[in-house]
C-alpha positions in Angstrom: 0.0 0.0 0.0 1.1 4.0 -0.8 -0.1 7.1 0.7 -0.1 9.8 -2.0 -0.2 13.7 -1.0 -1.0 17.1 -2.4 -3.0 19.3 -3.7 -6.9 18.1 -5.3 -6.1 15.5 -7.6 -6.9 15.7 -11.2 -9.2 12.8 -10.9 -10.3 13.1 -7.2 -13.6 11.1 -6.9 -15.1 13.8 -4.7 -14.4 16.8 -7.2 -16.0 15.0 -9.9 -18.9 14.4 -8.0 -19.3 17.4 -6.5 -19.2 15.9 -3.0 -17.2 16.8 0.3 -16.0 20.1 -0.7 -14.7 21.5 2.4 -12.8 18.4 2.7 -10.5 18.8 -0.4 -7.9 21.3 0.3 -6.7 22.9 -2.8 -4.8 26.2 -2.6 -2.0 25.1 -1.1 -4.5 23.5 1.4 -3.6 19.9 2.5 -6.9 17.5 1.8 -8.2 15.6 4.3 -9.0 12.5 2.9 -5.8 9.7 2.5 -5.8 7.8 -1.0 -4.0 4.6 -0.3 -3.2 2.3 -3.0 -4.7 -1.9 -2.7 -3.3 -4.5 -5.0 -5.0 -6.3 -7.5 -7.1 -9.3 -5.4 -5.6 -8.0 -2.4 -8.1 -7.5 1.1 -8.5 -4.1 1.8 -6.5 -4.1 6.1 -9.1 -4.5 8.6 -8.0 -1.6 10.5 -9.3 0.7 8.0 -12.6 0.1 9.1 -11.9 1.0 12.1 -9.6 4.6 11.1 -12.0 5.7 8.5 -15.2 6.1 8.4 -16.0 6.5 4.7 -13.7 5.7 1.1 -14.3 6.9 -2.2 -13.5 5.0 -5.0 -10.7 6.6 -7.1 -9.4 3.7 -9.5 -10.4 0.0 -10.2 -12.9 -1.7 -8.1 -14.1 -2.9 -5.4 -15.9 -6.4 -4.3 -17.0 -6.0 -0.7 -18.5 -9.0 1.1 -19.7 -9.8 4.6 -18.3 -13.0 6.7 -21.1 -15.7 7.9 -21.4 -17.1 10.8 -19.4 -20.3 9.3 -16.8 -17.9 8.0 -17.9 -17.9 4.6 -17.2 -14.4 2.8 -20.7 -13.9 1.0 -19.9 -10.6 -1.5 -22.9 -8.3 -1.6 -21.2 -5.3 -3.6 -19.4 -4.0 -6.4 -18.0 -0.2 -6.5 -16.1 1.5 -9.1 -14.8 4.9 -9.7 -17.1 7.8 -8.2 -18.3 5.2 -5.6 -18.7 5.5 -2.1 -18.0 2.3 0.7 -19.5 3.0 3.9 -17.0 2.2 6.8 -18.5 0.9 10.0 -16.3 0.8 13.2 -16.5 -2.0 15.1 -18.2 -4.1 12.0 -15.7 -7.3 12.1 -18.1 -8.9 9.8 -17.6 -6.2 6.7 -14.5 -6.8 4.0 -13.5 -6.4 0.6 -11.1 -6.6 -2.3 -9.3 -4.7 -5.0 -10.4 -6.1 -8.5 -7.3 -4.5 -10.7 -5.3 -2.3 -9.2 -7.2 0.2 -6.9 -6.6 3.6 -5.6 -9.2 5.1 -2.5 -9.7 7.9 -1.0 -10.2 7.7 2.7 -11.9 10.0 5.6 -10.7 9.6 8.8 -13.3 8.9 11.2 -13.0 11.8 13.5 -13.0 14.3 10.5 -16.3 12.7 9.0 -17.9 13.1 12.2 -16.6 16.7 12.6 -17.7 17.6 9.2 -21.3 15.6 9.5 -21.5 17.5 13.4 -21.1 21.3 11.3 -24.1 20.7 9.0 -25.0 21.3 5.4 -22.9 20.5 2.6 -21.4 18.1 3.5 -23.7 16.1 6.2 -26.5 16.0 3.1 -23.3 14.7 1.0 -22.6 11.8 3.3 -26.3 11.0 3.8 -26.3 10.9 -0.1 -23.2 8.9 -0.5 -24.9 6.3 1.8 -28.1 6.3 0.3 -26.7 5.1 -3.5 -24.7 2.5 -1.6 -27.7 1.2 0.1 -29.3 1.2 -3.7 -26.8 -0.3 -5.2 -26.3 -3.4 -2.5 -30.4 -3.1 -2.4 -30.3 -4.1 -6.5 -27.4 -6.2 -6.3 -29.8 -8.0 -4.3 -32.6 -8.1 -6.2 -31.0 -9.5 -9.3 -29.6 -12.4 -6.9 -33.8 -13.1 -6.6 -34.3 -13.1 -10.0 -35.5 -16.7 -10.9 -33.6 -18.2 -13.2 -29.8 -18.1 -13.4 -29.9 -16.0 -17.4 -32.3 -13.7 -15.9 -29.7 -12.9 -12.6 -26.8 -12.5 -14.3 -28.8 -10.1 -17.1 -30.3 -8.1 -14.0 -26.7 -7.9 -12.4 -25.1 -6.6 -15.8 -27.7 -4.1 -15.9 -27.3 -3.3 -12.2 -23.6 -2.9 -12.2 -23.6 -0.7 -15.3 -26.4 1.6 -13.7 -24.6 1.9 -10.5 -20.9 1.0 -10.6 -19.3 4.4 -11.3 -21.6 6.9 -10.6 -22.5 9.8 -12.4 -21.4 7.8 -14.8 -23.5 4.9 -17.1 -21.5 3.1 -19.2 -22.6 0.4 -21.0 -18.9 -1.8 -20.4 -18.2 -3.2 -17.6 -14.6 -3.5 -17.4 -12.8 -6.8 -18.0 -10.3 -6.9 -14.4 -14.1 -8.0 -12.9 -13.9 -11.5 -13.8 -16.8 -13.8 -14.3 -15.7 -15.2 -11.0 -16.7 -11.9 -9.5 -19.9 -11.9 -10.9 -20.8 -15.6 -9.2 -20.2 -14.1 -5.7 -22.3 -11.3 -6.3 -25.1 -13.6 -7.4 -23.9 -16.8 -5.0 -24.2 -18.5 -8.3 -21.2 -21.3 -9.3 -19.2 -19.7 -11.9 -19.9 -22.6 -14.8 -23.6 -21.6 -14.3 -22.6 -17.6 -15.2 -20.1 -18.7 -18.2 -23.8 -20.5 -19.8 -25.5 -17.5 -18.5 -23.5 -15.1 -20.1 -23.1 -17.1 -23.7 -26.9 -17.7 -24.0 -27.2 -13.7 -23.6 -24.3 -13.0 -25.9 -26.2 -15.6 -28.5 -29.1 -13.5 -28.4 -26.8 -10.3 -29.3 -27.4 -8.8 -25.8 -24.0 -8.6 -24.7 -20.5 -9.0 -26.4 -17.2 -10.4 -24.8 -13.9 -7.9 -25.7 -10.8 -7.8 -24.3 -12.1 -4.5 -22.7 -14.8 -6.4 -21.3 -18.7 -7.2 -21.2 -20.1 -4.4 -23.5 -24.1 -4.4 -23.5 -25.6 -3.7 -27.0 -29.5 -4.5 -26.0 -30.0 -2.9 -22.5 -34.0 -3.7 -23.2 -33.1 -7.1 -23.9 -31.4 -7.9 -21.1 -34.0 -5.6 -18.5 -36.4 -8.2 -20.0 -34.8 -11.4 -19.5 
């Protein structure tokens, strides 16, 4: 892992989203969130849950999953630049990992609470940040209901492109999240997504490119 400094970065999450101004610094200004760098398939450190109490996505993605009572890690999420990860202290249960290489940038607990404790921006910034996390596990979810294994992985393309890297809707979703990733979103096995995903790209809903799974018939696949 690296710490980076400075000034607002050219591609700072936050910026680009208009989100957690008084945070950023600029002019000279040191900002207050810490972008640390996680490997490709590497955890992101427990401790950080408890050090930080939000991260934004700036680079790559991330999987985040919660551990069963057996120990199992069940994944439940999927965020990608412009993203937000909620960061409970005290949640042993909560994880992740980097898909790709991944750069976040982290708030420090007590300066979150600080900046939530002085009001409006940024306290209706976090609340929003939350709520579009909540959606996005919230749809993740429904597509794992859908009821037939086509049908779940077409609702979880959809899902991901809708949600992944917000503002943003791009109808790609990036190659370094592998079809294994998409089984743990869906607890599906990951020969049942590789049928899935050829019976869709058969139907011309979906092509496989070395860039990734690009949608070409969003109705399509809404109506599987």
């Amino acid at each position: 892992m690296r710490e980076h400094h400075g000034d607002i970065c050219p591609d700072c999450p936050a910026a680009r989203s208009r989100v957690l101004g008084p945070l950023l610094g600029g002019a000279g200004e040191r900002c207050a969130l810490r972008c640390l760098f996680v490997g490709d398939r590497q955890p992101l450190p427990p401790r950080w849950f408890a050090a930080y109490g939000l991260a934004l996505v700036r680079r790559g993605i991330v999987v985040r999953h919660r551990v069963d009572a057996d120990g199992v890690a069940v994944a439940i999420d999927a965020v990608g630049p412009g993203g937000a990860i909620p960061l409970s202290e005290g949640d042993a249960d909560s994880g992740g990992y980097a898909v790709g290489d991944v750069l976040l940038c982290l708030c420090p607990r007590r300066v979150l609470r600080e900046a939530v404790d002085g009001g409006a921006p940024t306290s209706a910034h976090v609340v929003a940040l939350h709520a579009a996390a909540l959606d996005r596990v919230e749809r993740i979810a429904q597509a794992r209901g859908r009821s037939t294994a086509v049908a779940r992985v077409a609702a979880l393309l959809c899902v991901l492109a809708d949600t992944m890297s917000p503002p943003r809707r791009p109808m790609l979703i990036p190659a370094a999240l592998q079809q294994r990733d998409l089984a743990a979103l869906l607890a599906m096995r990951h020969e049942s997504v590789c049928r899935a995903m050829k019976l869709l790209a058969r139907r011309g809903a979906l092509l496989r490119t070395d860039d990734g799974i690009r949608l070409l018939d969003r109705a399509g696949l809404e109506a599987t």
